[in-house]
Each structure stands twice: as structure tokens, then as C-alpha cells.
ROTI-87024 format. One record per residue: residue number from 0; residue in three letters; z, y, x of N, C-alpha, C in turn. Coordinates in steps of 0.2 Angstrom, whole numbers, plus 5000, padded with zeros to 4 digits. Example, Ala and Ser with C-alpha at 12.3 -4.5 7.8 and 13.67 -1.06 7.14 Angstrom:
! ROTI-87024
<node><num>0</num><residuo>ALA</residuo><n_c3>5039</n_c3><n_c2>4972</n_c2><n_c1>5066</n_c1><ca_c3>5039</ca_c3><ca_c2>4978</ca_c2><ca_c1>5062</ca_c1><c_c3>5039</c_c3><c_c2>4984</c_c2><c_c1>5066</c_c1></node>
<node><num>1</num><residuo>SER</residuo><n_c3>5035</n_c3><n_c2>4989</n_c2><n_c1>5064</n_c1><ca_c3>5036</ca_c3><ca_c2>4995</ca_c2><ca_c1>5068</ca_c1><c_c3>5039</c_c3><c_c2>5000</c_c2><c_c1>5064</c_c1></node>
This chain:
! ROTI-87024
<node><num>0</num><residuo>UNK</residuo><n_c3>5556</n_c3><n_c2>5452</n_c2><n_c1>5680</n_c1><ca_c3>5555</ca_c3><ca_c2>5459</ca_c2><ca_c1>5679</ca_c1><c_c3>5547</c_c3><c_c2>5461</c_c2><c_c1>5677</c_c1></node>
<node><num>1</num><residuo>UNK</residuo><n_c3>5547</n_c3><n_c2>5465</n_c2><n_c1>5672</n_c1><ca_c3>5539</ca_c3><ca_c2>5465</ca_c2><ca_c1>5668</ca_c1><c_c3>5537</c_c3><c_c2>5472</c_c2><c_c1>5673</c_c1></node>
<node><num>2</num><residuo>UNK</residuo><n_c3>5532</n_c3><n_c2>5471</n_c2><n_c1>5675</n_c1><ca_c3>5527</ca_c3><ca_c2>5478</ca_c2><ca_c1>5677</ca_c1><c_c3>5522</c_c3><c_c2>5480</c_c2><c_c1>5673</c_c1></node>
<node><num>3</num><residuo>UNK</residuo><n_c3>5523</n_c3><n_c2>5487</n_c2><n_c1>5672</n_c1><ca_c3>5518</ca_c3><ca_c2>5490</ca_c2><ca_c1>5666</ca_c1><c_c3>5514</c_c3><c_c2>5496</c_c2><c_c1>5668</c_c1></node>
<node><num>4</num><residuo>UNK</residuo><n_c3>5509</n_c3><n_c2>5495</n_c2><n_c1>5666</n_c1><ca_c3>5501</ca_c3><ca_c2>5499</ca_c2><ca_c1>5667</ca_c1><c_c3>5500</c_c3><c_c2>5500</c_c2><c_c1>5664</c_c1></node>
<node><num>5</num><residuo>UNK</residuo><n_c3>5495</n_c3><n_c2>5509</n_c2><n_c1>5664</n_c1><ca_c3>5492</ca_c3><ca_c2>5511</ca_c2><ca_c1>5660</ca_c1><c_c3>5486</c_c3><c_c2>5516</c_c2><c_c1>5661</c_c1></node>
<node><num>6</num><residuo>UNK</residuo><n_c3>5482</n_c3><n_c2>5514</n_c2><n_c1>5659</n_c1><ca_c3>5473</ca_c3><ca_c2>5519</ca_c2><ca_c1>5658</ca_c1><c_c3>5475</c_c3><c_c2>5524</c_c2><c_c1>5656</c_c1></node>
<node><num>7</num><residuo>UNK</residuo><n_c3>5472</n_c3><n_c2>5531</n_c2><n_c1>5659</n_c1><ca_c3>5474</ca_c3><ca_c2>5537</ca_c2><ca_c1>5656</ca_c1><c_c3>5466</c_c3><c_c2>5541</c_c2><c_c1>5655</c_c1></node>
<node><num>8</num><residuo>UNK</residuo><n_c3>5466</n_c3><n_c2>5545</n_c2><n_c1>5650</n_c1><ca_c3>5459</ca_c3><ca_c2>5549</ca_c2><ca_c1>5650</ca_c1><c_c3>5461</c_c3><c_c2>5554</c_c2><c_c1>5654</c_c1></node>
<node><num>9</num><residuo>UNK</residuo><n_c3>5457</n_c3><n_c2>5561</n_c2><n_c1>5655</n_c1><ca_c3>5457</ca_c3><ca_c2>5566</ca_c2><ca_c1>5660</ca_c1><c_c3>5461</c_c3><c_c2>5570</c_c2><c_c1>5658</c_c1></node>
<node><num>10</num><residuo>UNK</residuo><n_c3>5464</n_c3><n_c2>5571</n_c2><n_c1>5651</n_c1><ca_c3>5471</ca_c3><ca_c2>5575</ca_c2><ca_c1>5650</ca_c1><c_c3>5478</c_c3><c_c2>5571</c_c2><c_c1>5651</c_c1></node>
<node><num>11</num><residuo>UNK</residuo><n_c3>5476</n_c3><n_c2>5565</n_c2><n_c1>5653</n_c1><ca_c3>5483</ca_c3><ca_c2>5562</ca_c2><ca_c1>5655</ca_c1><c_c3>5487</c_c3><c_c2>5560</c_c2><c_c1>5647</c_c1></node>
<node><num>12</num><residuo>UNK</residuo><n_c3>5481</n_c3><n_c2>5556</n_c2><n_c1>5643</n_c1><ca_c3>5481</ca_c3><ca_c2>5553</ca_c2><ca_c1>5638</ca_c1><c_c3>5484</c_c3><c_c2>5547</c_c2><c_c1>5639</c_c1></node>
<node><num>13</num><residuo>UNK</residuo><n_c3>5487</n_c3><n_c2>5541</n_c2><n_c1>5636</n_c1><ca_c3>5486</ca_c3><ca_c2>5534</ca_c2><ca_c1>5636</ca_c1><c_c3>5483</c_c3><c_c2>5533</c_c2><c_c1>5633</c_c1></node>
<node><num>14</num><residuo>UNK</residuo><n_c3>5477</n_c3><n_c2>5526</n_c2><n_c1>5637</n_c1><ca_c3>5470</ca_c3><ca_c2>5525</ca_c2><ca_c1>5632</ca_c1><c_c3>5472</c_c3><c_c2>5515</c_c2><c_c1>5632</c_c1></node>
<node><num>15</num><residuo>UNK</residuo><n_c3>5476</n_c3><n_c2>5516</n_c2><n_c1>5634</n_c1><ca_c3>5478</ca_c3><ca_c2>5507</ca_c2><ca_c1>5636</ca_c1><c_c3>5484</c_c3><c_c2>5506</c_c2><c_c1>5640</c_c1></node>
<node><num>16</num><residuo>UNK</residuo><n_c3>5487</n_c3><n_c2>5501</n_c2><n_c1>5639</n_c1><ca_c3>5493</ca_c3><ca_c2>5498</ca_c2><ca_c1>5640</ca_c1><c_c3>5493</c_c3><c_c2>5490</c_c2><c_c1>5643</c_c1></node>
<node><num>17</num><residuo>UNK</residuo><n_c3>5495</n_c3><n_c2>5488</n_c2><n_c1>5646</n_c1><ca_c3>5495</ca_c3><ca_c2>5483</ca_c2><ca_c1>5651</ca_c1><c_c3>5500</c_c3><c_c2>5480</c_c2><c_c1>5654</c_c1></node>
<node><num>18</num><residuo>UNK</residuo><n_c3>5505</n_c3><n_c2>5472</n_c2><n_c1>5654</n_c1><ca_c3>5511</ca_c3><ca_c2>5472</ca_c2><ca_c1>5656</ca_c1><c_c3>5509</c_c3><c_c2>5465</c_c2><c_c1>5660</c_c1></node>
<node><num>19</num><residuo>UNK</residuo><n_c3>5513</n_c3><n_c2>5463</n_c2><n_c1>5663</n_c1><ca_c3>5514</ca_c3><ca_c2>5459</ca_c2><ca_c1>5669</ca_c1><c_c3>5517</c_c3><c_c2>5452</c_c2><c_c1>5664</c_c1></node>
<node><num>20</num><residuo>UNK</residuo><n_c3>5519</n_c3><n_c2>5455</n_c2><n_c1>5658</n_c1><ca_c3>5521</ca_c3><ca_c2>5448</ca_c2><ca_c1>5656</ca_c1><c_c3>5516</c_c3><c_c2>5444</c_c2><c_c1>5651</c_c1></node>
<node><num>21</num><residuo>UNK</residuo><n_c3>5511</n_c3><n_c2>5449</n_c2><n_c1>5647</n_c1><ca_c3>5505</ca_c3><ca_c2>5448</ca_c2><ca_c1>5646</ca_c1><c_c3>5500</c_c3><c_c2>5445</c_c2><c_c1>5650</c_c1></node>
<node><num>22</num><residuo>UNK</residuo><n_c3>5498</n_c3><n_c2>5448</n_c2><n_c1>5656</n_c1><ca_c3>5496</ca_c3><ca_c2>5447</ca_c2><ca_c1>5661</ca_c1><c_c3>5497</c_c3><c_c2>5447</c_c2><c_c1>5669</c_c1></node>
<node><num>23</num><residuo>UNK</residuo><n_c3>5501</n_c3><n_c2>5442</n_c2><n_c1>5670</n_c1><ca_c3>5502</ca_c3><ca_c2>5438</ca_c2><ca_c1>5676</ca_c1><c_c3>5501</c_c3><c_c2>5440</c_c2><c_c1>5681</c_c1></node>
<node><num>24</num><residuo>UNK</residuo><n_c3>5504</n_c3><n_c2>5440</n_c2><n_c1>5688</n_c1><ca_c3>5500</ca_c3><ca_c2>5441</ca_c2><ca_c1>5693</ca_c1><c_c3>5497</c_c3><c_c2>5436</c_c2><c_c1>5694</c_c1></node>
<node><num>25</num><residuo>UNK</residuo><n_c3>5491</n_c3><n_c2>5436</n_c2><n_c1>5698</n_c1><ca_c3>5488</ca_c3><ca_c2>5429</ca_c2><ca_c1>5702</ca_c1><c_c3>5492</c_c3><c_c2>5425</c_c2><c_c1>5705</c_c1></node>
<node><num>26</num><residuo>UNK</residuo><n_c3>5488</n_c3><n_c2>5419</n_c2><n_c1>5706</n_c1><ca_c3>5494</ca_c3><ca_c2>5416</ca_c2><ca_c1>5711</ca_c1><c_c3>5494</c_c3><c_c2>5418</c_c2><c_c1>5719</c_c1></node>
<node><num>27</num><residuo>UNK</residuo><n_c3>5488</n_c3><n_c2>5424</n_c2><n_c1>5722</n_c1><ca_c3>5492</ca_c3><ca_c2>5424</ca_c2><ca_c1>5728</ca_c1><c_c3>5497</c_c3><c_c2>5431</c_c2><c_c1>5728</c_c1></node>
<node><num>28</num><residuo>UNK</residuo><n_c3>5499</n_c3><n_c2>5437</n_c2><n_c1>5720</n_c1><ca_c3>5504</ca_c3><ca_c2>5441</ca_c2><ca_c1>5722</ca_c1><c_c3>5502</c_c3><c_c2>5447</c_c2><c_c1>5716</c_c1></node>
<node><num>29</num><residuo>UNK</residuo><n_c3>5494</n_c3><n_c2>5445</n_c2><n_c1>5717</n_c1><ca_c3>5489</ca_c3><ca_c2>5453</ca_c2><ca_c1>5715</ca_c1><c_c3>5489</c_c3><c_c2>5453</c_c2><c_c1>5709</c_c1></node>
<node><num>30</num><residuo>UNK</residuo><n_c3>5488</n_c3><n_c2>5457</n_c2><n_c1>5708</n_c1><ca_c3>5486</ca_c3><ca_c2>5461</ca_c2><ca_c1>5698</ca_c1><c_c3>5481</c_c3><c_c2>5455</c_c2><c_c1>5697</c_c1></node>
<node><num>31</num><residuo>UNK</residuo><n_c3>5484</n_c3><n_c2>5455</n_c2><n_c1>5690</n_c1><ca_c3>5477</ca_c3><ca_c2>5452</ca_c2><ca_c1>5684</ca_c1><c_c3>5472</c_c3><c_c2>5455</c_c2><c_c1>5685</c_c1></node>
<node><num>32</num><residuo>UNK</residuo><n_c3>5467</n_c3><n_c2>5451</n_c2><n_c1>5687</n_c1><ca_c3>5461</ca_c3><ca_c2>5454</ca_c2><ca_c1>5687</ca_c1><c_c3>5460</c_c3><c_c2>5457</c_c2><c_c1>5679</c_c1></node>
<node><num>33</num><residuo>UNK</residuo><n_c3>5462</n_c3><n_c2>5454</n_c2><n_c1>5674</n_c1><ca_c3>5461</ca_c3><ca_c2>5458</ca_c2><ca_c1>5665</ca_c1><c_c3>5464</c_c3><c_c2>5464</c_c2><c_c1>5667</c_c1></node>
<node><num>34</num><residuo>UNK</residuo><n_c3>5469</n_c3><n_c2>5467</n_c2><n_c1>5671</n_c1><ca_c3>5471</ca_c3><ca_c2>5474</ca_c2><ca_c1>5671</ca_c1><c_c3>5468</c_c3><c_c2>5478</c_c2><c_c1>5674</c_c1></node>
<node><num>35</num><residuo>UNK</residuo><n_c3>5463</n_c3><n_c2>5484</n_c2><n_c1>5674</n_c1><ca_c3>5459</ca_c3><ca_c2>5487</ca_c2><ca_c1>5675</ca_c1><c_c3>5459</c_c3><c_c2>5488</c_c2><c_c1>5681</c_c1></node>
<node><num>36</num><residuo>UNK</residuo><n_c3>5456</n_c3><n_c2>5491</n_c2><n_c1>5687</n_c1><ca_c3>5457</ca_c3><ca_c2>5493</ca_c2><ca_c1>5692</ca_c1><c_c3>5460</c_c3><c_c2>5501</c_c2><c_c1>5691</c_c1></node>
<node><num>37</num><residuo>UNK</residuo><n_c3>5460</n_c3><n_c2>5504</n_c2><n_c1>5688</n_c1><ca_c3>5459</ca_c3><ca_c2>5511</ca_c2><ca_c1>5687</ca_c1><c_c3>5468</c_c3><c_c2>5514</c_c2><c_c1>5682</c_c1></node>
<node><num>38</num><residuo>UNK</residuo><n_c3>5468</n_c3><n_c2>5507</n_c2><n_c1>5680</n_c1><ca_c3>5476</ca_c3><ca_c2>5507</ca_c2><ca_c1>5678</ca_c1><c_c3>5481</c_c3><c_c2>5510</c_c2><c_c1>5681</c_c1></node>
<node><num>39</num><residuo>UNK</residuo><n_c3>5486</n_c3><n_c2>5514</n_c2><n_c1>5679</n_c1><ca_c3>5493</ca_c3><ca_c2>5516</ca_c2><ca_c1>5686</ca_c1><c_c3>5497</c_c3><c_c2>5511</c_c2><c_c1>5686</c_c1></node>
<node><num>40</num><residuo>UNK</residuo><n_c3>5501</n_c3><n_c2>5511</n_c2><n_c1>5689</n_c1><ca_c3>5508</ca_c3><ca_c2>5507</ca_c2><ca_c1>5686</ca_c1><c_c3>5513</c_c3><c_c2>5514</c_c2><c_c1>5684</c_c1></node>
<node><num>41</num><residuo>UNK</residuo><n_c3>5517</n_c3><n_c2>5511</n_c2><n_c1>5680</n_c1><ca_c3>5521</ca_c3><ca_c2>5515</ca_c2><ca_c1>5678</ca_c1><c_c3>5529</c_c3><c_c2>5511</c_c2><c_c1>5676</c_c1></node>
<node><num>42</num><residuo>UNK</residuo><n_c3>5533</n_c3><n_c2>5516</n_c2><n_c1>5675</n_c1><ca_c3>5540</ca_c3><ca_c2>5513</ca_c2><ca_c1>5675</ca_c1><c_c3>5540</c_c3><c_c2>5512</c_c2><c_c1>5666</c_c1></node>
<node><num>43</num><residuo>UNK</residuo><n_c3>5546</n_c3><n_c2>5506</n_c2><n_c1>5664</n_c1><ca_c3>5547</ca_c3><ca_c2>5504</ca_c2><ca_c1>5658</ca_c1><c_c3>5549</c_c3><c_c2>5510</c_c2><c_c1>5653</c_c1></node>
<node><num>44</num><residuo>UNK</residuo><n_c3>5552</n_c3><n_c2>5516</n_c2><n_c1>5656</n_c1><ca_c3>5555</ca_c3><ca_c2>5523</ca_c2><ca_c1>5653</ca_c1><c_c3>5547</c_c3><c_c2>5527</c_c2><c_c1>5651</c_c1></node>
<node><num>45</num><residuo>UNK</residuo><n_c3>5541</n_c3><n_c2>5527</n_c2><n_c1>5656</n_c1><ca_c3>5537</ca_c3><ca_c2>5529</ca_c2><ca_c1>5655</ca_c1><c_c3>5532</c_c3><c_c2>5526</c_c2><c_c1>5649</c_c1></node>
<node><num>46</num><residuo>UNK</residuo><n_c3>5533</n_c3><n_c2>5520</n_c2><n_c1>5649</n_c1><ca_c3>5530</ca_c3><ca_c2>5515</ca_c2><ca_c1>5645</ca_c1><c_c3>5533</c_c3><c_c2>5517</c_c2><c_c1>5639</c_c1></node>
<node><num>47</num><residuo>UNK</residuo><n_c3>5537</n_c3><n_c2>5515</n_c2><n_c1>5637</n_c1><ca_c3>5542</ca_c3><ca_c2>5519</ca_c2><ca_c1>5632</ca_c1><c_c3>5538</c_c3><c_c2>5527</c_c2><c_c1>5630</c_c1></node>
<node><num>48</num><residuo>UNK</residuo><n_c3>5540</n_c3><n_c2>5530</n_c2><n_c1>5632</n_c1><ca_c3>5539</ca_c3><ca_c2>5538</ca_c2><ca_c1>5631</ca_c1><c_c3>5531</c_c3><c_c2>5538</c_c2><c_c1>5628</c_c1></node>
<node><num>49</num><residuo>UNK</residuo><n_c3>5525</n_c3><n_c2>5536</n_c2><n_c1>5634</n_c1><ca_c3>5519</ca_c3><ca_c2>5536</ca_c2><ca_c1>5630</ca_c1><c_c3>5518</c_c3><c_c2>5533</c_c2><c_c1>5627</c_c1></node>
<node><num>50</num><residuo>UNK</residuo><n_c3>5520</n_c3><n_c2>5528</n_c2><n_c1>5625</n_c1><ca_c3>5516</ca_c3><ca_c2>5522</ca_c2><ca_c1>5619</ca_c1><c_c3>5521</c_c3><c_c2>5526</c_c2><c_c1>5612</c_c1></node>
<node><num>51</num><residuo>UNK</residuo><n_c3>5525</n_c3><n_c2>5530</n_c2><n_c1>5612</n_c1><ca_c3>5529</ca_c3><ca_c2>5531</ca_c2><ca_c1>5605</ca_c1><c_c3>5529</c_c3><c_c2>5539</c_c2><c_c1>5602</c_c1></node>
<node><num>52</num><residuo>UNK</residuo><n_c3>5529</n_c3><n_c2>5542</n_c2><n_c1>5610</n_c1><ca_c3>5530</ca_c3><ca_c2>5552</ca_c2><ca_c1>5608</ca_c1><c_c3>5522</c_c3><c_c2>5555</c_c2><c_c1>5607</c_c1></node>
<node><num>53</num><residuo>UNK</residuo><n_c3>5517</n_c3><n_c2>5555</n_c2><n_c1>5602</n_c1><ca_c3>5511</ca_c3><ca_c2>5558</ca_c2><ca_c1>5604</ca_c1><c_c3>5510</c_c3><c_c2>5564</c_c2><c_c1>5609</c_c1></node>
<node><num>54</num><residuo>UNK</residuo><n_c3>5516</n_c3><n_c2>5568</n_c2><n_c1>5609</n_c1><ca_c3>5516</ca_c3><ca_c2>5573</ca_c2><ca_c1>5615</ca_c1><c_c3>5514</c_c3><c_c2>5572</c_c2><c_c1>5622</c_c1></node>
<node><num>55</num><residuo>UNK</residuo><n_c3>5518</n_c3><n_c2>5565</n_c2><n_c1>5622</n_c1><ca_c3>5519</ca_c3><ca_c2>5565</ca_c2><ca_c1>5628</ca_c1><c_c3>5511</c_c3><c_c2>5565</c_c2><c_c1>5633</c_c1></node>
<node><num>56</num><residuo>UNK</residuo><n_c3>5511</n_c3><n_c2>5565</n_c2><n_c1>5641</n_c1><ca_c3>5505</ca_c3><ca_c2>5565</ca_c2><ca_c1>5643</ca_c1><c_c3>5505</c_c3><c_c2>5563</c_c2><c_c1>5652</c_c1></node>
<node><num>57</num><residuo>UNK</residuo><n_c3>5502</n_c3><n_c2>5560</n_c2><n_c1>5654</n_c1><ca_c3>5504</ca_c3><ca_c2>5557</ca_c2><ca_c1>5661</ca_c1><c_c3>5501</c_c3><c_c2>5563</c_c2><c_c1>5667</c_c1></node>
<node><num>58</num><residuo>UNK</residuo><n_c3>5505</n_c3><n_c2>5568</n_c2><n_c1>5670</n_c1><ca_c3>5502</ca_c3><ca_c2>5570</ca_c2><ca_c1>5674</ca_c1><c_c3>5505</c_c3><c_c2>5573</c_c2><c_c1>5680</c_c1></node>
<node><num>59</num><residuo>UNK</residuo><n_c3>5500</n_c3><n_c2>5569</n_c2><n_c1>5686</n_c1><ca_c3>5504</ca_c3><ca_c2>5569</ca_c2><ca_c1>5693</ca_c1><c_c3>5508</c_c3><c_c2>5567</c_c2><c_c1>5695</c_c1></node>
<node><num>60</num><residuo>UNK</residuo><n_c3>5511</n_c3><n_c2>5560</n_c2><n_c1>5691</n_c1><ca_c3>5514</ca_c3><ca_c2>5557</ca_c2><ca_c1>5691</ca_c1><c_c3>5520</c_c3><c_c2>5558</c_c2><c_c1>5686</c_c1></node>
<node><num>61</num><residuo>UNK</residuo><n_c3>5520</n_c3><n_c2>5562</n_c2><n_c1>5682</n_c1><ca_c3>5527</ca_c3><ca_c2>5564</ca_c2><ca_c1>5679</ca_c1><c_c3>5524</c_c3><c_c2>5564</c_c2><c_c1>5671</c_c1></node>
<node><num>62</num><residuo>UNK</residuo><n_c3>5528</n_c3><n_c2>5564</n_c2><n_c1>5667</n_c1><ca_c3>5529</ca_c3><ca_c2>5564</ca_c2><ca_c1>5662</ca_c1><c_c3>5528</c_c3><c_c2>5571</c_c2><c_c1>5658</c_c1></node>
<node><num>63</num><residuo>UNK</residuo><n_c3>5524</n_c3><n_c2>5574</n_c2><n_c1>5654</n_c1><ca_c3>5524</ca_c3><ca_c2>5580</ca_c2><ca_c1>5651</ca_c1><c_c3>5524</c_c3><c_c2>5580</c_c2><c_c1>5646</c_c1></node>
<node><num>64</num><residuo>UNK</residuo><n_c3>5527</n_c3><n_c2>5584</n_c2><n_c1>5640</n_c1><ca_c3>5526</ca_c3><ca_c2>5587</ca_c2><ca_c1>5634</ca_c1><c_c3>5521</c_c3><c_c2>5592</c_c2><c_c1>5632</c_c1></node>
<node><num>65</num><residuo>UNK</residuo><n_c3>5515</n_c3><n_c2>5591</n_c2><n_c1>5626</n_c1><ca_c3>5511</ca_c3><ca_c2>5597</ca_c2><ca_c1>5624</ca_c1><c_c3>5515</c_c3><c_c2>5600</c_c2><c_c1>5621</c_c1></node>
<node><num>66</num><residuo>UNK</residuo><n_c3>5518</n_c3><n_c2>5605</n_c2><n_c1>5619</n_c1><ca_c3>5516</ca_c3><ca_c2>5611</ca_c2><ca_c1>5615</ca_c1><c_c3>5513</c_c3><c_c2>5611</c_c2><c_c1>5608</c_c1></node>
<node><num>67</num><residuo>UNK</residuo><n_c3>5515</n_c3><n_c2>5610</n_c2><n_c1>5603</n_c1><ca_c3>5512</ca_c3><ca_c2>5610</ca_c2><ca_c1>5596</ca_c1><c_c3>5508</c_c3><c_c2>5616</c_c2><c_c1>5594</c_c1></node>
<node><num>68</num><residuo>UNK</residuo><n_c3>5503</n_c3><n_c2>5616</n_c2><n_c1>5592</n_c1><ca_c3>5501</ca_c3><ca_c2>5622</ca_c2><ca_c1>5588</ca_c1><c_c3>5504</c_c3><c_c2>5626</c_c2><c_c1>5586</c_c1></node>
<node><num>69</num><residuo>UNK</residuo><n_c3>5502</n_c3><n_c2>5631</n_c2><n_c1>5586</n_c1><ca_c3>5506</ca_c3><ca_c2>5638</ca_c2><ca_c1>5582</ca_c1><c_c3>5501</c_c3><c_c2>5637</c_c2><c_c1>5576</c_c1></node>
<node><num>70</num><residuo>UNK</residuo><n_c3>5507</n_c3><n_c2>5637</n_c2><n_c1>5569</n_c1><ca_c3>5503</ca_c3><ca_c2>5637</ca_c2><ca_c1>5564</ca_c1><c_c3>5497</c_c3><c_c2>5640</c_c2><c_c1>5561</c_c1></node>
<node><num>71</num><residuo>UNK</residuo><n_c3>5491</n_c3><n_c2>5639</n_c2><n_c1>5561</n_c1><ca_c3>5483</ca_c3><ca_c2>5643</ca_c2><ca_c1>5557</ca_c1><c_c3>5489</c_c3><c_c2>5649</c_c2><c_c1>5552</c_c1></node>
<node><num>72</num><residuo>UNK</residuo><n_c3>5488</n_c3><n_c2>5655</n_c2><n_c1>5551</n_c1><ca_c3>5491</ca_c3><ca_c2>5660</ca_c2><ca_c1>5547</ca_c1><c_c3>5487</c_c3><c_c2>5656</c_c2><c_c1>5539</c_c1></node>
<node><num>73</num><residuo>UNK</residuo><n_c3>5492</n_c3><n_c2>5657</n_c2><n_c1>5535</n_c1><ca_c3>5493</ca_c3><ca_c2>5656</ca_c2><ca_c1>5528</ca_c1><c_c3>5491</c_c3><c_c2>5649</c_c2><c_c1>5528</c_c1></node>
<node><num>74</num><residuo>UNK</residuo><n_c3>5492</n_c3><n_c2>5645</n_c2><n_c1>5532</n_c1><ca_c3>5494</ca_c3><ca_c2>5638</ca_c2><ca_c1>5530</ca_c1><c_c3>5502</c_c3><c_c2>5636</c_c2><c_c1>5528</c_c1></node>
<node><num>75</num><residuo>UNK</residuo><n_c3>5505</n_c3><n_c2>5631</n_c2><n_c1>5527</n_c1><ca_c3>5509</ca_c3><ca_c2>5630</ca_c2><ca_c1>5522</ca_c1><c_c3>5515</c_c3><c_c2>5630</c_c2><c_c1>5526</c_c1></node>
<node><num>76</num><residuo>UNK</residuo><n_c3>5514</n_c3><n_c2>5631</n_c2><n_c1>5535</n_c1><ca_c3>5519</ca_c3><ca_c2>5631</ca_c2><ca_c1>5540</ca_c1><c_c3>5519</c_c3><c_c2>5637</c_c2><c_c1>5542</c_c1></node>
<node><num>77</num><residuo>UNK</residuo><n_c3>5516</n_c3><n_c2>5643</n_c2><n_c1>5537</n_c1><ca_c3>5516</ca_c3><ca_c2>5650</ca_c2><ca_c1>5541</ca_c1><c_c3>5522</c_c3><c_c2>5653</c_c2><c_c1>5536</c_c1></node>
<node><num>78</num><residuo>UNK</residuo><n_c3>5525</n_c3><n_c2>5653</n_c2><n_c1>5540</n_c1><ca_c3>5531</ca_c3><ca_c2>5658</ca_c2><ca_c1>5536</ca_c1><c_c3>5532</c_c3><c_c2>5666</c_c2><c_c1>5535</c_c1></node>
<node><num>79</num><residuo>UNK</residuo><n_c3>5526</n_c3><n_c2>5666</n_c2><n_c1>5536</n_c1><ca_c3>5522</ca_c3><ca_c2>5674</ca_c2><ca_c1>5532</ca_c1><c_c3>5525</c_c3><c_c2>5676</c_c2><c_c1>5524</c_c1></node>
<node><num>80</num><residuo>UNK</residuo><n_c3>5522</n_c3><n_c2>5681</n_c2><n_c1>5524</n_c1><ca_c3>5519</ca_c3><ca_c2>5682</ca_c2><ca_c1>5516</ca_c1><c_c3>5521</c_c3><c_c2>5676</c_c2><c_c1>5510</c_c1></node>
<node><num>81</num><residuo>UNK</residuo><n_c3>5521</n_c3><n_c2>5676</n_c2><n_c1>5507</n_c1><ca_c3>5520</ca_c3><ca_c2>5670</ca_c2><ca_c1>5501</ca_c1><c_c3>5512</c_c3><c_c2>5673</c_c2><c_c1>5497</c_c1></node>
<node><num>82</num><residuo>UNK</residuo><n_c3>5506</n_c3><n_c2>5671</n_c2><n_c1>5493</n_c1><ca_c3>5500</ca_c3><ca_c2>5672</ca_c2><ca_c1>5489</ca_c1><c_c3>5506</c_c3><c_c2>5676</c_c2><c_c1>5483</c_c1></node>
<node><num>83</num><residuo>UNK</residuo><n_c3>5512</n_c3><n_c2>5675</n_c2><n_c1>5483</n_c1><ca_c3>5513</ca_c3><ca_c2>5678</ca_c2><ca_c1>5476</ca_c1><c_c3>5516</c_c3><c_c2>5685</c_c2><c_c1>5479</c_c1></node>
<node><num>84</num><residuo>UNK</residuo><n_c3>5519</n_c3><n_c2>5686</n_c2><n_c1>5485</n_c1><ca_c3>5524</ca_c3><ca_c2>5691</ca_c2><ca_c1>5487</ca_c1><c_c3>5516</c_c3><c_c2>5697</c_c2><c_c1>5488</c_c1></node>
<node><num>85</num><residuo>UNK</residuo><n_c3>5512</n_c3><n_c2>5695</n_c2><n_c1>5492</n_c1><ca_c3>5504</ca_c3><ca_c2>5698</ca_c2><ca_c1>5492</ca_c1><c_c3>5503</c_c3><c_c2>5701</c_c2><c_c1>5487</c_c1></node>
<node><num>86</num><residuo>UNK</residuo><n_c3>5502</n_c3><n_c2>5698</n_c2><n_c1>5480</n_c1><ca_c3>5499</ca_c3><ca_c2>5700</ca_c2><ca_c1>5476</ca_c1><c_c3>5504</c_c3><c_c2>5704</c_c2><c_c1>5472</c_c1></node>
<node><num>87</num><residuo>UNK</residuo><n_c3>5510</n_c3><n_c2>5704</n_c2><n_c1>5471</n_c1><ca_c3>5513</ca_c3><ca_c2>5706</ca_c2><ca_c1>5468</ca_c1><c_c3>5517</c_c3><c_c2>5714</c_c2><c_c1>5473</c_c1></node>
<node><num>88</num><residuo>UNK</residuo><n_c3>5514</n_c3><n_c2>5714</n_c2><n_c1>5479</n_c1><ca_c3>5517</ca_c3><ca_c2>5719</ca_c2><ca_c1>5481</ca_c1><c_c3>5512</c_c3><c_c2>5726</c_c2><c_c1>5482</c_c1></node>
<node><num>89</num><residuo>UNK</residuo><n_c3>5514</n_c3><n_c2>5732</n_c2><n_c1>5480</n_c1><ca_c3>5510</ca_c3><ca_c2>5737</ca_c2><ca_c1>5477</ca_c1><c_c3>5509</c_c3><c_c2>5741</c_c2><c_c1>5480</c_c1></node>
């Protein structure tokens, strides 16, 4: 069974990734000394989710979703106005 690690920044980013089948336990049980000390372990579900969904975020032990931006007004995702409905409206 592979054990998976991960370095997080202070928004609960993944900044690195680490598995046990890359790197090995020692031989008397412990972590690879190449996996950071400051690493979490995390489940293979977890591993998954943050290495693929950029939302995702590690925190408190749990797995969160950001929130996308609300569209900047008159960018091409604001469902406002059209520049033509604007100008042609009197």
C-alpha cells in the first residue's frame, strides 16, 4: 500500500507531492528522509482531489472548495448589458 504526502502553503495549497512508492520507508519503518518533515500524510482520495481539481485546498484536515470569482462587470462572463444593447439603448 502506497502512503501519500503533501507540503501545503498557508492557504492550504499543495506545493508538493510525495508517495511511499517513490520514496521508501527506511529500513527501520520511518519516512524517507527526501520527504520533508513538514509534509502531512494524506489519503489516496485526498491525493487525487488536490493534484487534479485547482479548487481544491487542505484544511484542518479536510478537503475544501474555493469559490470562483464573480465575474469583473463587462468582462465576456458578465451577463449584463451587451456594448451594443448600451449604445443603442435611448
Amino acid at each position: 500500500m502506497t502512503t501519500h504526502y503533501a507540503v501545503f502553503d498557508a492557504a492550504g495549497k499543495a506545493q508538493a507531492f510525495y508517495n511511499s512508492a517513490v520514496y521508501p520507508p527506511q529500513e527501520d519503518g520511518s519516512r524517507n528522509e527526501m520527504i520533508p518533515v513538514d509534509a502531512v500524510e494524506i489519503t489516496a482520495q485526498q491525493f487525487t482531489i488536490l493534484s487534479t481539481d485547482p479548487t481544491a485546498r487542505y484544511v484542518d484536515g479536510d478537503i475544501v472548495h474555493l469559490l470562483p470569482p464573480a465575474p469583473m462587470p463587462g468582462s465576456q462572463y458578465d451577463w449584463g448589458p451587451t456594448l451594443g444593447q448600451v449604445i443603442g439603448a435611448g
